[in-house]
C-alpha positions as CSV (number, residue, x, y, z in Angstrom):
1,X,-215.9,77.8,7.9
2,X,-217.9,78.5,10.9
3,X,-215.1,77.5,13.4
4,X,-212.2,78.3,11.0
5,X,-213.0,82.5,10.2
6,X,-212.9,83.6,13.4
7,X,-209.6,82.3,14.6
8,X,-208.1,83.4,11.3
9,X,-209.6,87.0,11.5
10,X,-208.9,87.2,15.1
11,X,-205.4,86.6,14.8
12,X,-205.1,89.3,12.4
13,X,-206.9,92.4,14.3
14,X,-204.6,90.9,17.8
15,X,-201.4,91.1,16.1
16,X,-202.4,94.6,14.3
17,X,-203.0,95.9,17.6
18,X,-200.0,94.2,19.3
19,X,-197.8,96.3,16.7
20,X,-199.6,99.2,16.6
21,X,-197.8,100.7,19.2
22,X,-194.2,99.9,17.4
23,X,-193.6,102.7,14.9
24,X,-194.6,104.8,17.7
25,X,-192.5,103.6,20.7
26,X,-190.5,106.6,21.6
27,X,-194.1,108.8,22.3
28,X,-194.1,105.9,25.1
29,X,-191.7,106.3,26.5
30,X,-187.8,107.9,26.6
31,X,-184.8,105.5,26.2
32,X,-184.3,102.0,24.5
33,X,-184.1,100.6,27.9
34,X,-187.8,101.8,28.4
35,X,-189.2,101.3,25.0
36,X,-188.0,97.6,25.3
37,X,-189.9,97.0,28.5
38,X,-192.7,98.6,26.7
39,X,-192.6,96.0,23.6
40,X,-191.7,93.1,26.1
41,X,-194.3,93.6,28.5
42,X,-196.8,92.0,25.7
43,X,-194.5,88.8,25.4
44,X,-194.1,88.5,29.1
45,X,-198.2,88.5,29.9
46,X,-198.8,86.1,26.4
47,X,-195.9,83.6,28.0
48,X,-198.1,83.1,31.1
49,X,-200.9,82.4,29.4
50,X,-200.1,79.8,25.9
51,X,-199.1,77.3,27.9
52,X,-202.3,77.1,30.0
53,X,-204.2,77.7,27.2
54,X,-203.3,75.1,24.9
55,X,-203.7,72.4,27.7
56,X,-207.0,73.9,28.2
57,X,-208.2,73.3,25.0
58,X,-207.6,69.7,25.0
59,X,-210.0,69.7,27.8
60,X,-212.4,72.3,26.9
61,X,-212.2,72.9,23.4
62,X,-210.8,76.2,22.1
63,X,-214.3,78.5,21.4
64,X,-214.5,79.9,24.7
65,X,-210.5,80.5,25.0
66,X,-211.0,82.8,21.8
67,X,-213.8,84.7,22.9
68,X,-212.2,85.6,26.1
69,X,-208.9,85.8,24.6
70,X,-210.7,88.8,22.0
71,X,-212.4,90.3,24.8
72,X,-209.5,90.9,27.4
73,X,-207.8,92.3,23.7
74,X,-210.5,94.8,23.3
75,X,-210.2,96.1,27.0
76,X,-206.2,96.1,27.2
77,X,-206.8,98.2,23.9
78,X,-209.0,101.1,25.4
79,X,-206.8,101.5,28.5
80,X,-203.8,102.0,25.8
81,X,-205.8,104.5,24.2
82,X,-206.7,106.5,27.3
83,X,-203.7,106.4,29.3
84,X,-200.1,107.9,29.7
85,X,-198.4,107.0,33.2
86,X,-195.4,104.4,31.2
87,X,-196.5,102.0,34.7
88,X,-200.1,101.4,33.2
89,X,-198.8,101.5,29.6
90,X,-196.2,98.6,30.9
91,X,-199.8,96.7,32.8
92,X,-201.9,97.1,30.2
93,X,-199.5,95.6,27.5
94,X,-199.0,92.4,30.0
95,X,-202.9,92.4,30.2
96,X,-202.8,92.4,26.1
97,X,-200.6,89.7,26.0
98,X,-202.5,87.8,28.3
99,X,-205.5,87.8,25.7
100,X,-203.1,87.3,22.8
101,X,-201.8,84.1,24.6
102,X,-205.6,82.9,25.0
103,X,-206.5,83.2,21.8
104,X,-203.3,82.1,19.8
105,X,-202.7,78.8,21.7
106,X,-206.0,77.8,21.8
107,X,-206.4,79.0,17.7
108,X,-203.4,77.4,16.6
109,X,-204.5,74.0,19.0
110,X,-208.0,74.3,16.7
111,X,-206.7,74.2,13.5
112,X,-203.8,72.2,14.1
113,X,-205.7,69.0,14.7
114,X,-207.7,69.5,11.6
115,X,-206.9,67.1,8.4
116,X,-205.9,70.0,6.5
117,X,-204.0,71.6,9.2
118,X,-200.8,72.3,6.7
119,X,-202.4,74.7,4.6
120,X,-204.7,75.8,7.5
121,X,-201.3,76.5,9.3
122,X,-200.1,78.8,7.0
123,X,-203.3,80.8,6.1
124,X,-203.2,81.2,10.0
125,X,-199.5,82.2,9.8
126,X,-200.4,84.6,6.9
127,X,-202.7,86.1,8.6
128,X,-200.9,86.8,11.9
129,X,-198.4,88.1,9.9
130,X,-200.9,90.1,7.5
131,X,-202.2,91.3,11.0
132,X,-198.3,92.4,12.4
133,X,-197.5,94.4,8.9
134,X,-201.3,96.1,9.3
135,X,-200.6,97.5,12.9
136,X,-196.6,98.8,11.6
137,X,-197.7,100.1,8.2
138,X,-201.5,101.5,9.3
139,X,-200.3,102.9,12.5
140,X,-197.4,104.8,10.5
141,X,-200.2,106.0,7.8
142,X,-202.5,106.7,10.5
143,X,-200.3,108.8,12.7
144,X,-199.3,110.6,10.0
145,X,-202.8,112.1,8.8
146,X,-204.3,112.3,12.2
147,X,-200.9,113.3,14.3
148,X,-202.0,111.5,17.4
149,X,-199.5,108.6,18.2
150,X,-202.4,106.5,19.6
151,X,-204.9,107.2,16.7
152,X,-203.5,103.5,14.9
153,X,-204.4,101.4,18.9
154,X,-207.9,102.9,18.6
155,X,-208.4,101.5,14.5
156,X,-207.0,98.5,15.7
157,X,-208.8,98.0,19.0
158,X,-212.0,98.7,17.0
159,X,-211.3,95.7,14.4
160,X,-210.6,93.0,17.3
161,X,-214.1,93.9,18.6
162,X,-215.1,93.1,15.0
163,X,-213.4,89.7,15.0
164,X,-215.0,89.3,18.9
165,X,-218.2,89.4,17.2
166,X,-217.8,86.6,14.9
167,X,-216.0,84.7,17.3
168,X,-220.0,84.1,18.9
169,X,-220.9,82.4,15.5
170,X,-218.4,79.5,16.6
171,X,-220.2,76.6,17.5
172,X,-218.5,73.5,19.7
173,X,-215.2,72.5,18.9
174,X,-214.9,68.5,17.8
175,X,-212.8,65.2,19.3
176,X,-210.7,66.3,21.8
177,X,-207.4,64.6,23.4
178,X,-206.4,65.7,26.8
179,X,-202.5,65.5,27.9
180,X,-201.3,63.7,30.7
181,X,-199.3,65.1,33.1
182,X,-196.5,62.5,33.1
183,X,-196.4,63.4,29.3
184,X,-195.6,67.5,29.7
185,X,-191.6,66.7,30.4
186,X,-191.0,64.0,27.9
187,X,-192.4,66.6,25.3
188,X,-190.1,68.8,26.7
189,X,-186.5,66.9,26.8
190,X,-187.7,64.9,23.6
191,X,-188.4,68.4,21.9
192,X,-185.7,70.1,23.3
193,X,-184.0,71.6,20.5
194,X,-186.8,72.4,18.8
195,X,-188.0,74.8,21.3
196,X,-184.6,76.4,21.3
197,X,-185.1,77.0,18.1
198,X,-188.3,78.7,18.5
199,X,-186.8,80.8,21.5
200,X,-184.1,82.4,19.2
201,X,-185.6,82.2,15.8
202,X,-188.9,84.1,16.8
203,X,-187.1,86.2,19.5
204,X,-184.6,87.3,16.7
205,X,-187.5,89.0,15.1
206,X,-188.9,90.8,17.9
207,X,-185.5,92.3,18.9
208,X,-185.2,94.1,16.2
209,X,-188.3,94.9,15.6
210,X,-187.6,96.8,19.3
211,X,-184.1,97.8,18.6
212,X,-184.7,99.8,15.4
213,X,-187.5,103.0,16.3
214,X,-184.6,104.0,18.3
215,X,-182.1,102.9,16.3
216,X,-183.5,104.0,13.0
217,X,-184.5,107.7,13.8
218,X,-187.5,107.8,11.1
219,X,-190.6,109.3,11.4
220,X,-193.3,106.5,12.6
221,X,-194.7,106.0,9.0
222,X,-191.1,105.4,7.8
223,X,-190.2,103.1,10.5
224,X,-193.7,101.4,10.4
225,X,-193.1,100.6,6.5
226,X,-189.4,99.5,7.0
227,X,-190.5,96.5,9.7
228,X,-193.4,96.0,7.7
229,X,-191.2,94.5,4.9
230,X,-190.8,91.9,7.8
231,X,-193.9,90.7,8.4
232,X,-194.8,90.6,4.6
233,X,-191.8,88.5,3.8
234,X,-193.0,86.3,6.8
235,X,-196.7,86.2,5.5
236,X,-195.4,85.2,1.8
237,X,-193.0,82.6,3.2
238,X,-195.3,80.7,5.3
239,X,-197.9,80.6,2.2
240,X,-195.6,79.6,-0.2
241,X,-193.7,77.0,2.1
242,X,-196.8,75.5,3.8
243,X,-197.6,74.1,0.2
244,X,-194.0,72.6,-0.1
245,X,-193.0,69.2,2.0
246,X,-189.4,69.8,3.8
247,X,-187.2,68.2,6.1
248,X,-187.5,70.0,9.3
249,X,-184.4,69.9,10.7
250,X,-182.6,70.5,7.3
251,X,-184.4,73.6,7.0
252,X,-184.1,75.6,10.5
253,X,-180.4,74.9,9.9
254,X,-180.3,76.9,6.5
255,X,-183.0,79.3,7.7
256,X,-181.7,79.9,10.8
257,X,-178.0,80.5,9.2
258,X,-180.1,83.1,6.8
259,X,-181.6,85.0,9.6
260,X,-178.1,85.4,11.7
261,X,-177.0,87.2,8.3
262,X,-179.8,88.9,8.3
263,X,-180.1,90.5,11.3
264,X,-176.6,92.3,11.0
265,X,-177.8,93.2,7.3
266,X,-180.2,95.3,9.6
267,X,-177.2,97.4,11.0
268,X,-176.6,98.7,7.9
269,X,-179.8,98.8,5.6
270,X,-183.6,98.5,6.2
271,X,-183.6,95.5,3.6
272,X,-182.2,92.8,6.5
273,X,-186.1,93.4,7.4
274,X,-187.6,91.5,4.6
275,X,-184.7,89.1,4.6
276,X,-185.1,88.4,7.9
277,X,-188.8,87.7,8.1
278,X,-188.5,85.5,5.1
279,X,-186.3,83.1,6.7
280,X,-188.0,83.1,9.7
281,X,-191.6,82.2,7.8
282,X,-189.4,79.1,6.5
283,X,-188.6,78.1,10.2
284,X,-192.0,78.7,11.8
285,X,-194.0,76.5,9.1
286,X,-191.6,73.8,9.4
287,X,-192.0,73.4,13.4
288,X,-195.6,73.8,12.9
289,X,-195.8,71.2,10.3
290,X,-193.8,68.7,12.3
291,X,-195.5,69.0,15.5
292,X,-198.9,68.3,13.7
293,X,-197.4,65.3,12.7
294,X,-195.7,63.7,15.7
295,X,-199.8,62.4,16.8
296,X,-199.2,64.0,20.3
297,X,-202.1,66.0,21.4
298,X,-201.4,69.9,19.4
299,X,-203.3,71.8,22.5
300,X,-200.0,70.6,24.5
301,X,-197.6,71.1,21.4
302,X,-198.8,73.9,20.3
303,X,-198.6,75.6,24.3
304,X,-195.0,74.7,24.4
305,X,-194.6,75.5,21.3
306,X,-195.7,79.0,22.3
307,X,-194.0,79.4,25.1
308,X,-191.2,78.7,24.0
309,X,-191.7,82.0,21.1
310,X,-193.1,84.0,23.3
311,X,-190.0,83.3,25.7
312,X,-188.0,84.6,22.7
313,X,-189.9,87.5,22.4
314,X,-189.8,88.5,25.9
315,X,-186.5,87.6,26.4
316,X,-184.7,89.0,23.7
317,X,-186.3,92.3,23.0
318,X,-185.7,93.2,27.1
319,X,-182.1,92.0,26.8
320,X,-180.9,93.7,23.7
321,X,-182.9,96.8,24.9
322,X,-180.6,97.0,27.9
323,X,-177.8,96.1,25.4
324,X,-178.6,98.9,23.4
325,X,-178.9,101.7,26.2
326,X,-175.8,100.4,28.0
327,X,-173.3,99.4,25.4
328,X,-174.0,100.0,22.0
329,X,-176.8,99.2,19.2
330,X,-173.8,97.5,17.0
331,X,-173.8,95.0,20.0
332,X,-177.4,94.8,20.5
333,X,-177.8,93.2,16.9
334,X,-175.0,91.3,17.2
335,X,-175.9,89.2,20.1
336,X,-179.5,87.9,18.4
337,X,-176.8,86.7,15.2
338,X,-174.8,84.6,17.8
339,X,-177.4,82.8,19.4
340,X,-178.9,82.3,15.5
341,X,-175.4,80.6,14.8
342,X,-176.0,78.5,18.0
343,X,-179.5,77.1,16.1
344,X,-177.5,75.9,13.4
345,X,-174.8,74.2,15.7
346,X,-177.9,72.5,17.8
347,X,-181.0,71.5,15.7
348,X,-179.1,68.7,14.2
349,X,-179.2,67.0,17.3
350,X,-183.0,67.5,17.6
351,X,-184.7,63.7,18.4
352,X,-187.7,65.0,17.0
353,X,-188.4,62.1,14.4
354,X,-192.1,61.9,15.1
355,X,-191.2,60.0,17.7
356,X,-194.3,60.7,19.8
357,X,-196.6,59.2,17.4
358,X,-195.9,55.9,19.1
């Protein structure tokens, strides 16, 4: 319990403060095109560092990669809470990110390799998810008692140095299995499609989650609770599915077919939200279950793995935002549907039948 709390908590009070800023994008900055840098900048610093951090904790084991991961959290949250130039709002969300990635590679690497690591997966997934709703719903609620758009950051940067704390009662992570080099690019072509997956699946999500401040027009609580509904239908998802045994591949088809629907359901009413994070909990589980199970080492899978979702939420947030400014927010939702569509033409051919394990 020791080793498994703090990972758990942590994720929560790093996603909360991740989202925090969402509902209140447009006191950030003016324009989709800038509000999208905004959201991306997180993705983009988090994509330099999973990778690296879940080879790391093959080697050094994950306790110290989750303290420092907290830690660069807490001070990434204090310089959003006491600046305004957009350029050090843009820095300091990289710098976030760059903690985030610390801390969910090597988390996820941590819990992954444990016996249990289904049901540990999705109490990790709940909680991330648990963590993204708190920063969208709280910040909304927040903001609109105290009227200060950064009020929800401070809460939020308080409660990661909470979880820092705890994250000192961890004591030395077990067995360890280090990845070879000449390994990295077989994971990679032998995975393939699977990471695709995760690219648009994940990225999906985070576009609109970008797209619809703007696009919305409501009040920050308003738009807070509406993406909310997201991240709730994700947390119940991943609970409910990481109890259920599924075919991988047969189930990112039908999700991933759900969640192009979805999306456009977004154009028109706030319920694609929930419908969207639903499907999306189904498709997360299911790679995270399959990659546990393929016997390679999970620091390495679980930093692709990461890469490749933080790739779809750098990428696709910064290219809809552009979308959106220079064409039309119709065409901005669109685009995430298509490349959804593209997941169900693909995954099929995935040769991800645990073939690692040998």
């Amino acid at each position: 319990m020791r080793n498994r709390l703090p990972p758990i908590l942590g994720v929560f009070g790093v996603m909360a403060l991740s989202n925090a800023i969402v509902p209140v994008l447009p006191a950030f900055g003016e324009g989709s095109a800038l509000q999208g840098i905004i959201f991306s900048a997180y993705f983009f610093g988090a994509l330099l560092t999973v990778f690296p951090a879940g080879l790391a904790s093959d080697r050094i084991g994950s306790k110290l990669l989750i303290r420092t991961g907290l830690g660069i959290t807490i001070l990434s949250g204090l310089v959003l809470v006491t600046t305004i130039s957009p350029t050090i709002i843009i820095l300091a969300r990289i710098f976030e990110g760059v903690g985030a990635g610390l801390l969910i590679a090597s988390a996820m690497s941590l819990l992954n390799a444990d016996p249990d690591h289904t049901r540990l997966s999705g109490f990790f997934m709940g909680s991330l998810n648990a963590g993204l709703l708190a920063g969208l719903a709280g910040t909304g609620w927040i903001v609109s008692i105290v009227s200060d758009p950064r009020s929800g950051l401070a809460v939020f940067t308080i409660l990661a140095g909470v979880a820092f704390l705890l994250s000192l009662l961890m004591t030395r992570s077990t067995e360890r299995r280090a990845t070879l080099p000449t390994e990295l690019p077989r994971y990679l072509i032998q995975y393939k499609w699977l990471w695709y997956s995760a690219i648009v699946i994940v990225g999906t999500t985070g576009a609109a989650t970008a797209l619809y401040p703007e696009f919305g027009g409501h009040d920050p609580l308003a738009t807070g609770l509406y993406i909310a509904s997201m991240n709730l239908a994700t947390m119940i998802a991943v609970l409910v599915v990481s109890h259920i045994r599924l075919d991988p591949v047969i189930t990112i088809r039908i999700a991933a077919a759900g969640i192009a629907g979805s999306v456009i359901i977004c154009l028109i009413t706030p319920i694609g939200f929930p419908l969207l994070g639903a499907f999306a909990g189904v498709v997360i589980i299911s790679q995270m279950a399959f990659l546990a199970e393929t016997g390679a080492p999970q620091g390495a899978m679980m930093g692709l793995y990461n890469t490749a979702t933080y790739s779809g939420l750098f990428l696709l947030p910064f290219l809809t935002g552009i979308i959106a400014e220079f064409s039309s927010f119709s065409l901005a939702f669109v685009i995430p549907a298509i490349f959804a569509v593209t997941v169900v033409l693909t995954i099929g051919r995935c040769e991800c039948r645990l073939a690692a394990r040998g």
